[in-house]
N, C-alpha and C positions, 0 to 999 in steps of 0.2 A: 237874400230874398229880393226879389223883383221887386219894381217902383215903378207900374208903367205911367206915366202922363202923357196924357191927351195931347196931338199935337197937328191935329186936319185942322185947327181955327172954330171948332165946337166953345159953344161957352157952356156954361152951368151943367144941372145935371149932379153928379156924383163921383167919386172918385176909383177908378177901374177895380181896386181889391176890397172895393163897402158893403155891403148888401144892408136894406132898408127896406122897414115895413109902411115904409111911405115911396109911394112912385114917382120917381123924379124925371121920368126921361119918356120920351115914346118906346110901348114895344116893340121890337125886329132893328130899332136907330144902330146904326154902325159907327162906329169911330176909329178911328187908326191911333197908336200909343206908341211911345218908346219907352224903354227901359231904363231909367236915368240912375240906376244903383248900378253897384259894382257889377254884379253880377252881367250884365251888360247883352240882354237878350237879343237886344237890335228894335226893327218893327214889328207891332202885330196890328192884326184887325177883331174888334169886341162888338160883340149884340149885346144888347140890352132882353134880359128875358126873366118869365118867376122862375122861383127857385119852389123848390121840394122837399121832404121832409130828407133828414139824414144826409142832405150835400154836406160834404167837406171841399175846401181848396185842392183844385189837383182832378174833382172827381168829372170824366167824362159824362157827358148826358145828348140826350135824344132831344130833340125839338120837331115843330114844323111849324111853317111860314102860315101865319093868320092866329092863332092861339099866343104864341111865343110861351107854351108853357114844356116848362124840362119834364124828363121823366130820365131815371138814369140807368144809362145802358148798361144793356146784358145781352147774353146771346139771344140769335133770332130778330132782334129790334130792326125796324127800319126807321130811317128818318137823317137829319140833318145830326152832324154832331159837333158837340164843342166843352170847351173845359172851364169848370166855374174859378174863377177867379178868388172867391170867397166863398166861405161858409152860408149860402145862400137857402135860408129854407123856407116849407109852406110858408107864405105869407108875406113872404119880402121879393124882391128886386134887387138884381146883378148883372154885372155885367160875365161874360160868357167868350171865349177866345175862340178865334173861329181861321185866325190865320198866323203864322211866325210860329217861333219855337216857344212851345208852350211845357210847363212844370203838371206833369200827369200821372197818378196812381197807376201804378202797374205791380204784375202779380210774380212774384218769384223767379228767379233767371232771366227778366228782360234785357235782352242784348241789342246795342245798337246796330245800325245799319240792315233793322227787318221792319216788316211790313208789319202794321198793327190791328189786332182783332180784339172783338167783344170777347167777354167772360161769362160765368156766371158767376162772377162776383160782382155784385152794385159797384158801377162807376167804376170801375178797374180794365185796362185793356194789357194785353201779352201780344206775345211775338209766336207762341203755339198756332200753328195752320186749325183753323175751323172752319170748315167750308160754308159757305155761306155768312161769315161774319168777319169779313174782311172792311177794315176802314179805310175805305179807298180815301184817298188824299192824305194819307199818314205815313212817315215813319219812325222807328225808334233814331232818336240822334245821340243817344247815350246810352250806358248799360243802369239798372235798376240800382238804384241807390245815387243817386247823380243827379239833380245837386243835393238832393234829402234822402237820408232812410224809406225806402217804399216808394219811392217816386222817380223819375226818369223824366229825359228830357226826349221832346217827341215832336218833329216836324210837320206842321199841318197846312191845309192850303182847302178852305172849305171841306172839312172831311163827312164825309157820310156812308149809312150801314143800305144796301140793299134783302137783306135774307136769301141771294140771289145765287147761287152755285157756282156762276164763274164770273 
């Protein structure tokens, strides 16, 4: 399991895999982390954003700049995306991965080295071509099951969904 700690020179705040029903941090706040466990992911970059009912760790989600409230993606969504860090739900605050190699719910036969899309399953994306539900700035960096049961490792770099056809 991942261990990211904060490492841009942020003080306080909360620590990147907590979620809280108390607000510790500004909405949309960035912070850049490393991975200091074995597992050894490298950098990422985390938003601070609410959480929604049913987030698990791993689950992709929708956002947009001025709410910072998730909603979790499925096919068709547009918006910003990113991966909850924690079991983040109504009522609390997370932190949200938004850049490096992130631990993400994907749906049966994900294979590394493809491009990644919405589902219609909450919070889950696949390497299945749907048009218009491509997650531009992603790819699969592992096949599904890697490093957990259900979960796959998946390169991201600001990713977001347009509903857009090409």
């Amino acid at each position: 399991m991942s261990d990211f700690q904060v490492v841009d020179g942020s003080l306080g705040g909360q620590a990147i895999n907590e979620n809280s029903a108390t607000q510790k941090n500004q909405l949309g706040r960035c912070v850049v982390a490393q991975d200091m466990a074995s597992t050894a992911y490298g950098f990422g970059e985390f938003i601070y954003l609410k959480g929604l009912a049913s987030t698990a760790v791993g689950f992709a989600v929708t956002y947009q700049y001025g709410d910072y409230v998730t909603a979790h993606s499925t096919a068709n969504a547009v918006g910003l995306v990113a991966i909850a860090m924690s079991a983040c739900v109504a009522g609390e605050f997370g932190w949200y991965q938004i850049r490096g190699l992130a631990v993400v719910e994907v749906n049966a036969s994900f294979a590394d080295d493809t491009m990644c899309y919405l589902t219609s399953t909450a919070g889950h994306l696949d390497d299945a071509v749907v048009v218009g539900d491509a997650v531009h700035g992603s790819y699969g960096y592992s096949d599904i099951d890697t490093p957990i049961t259900g979960q796959a490792l998946v390169s991201i770099q600001y990713p977001f969904v347009t509903n857009i056809s090409n």
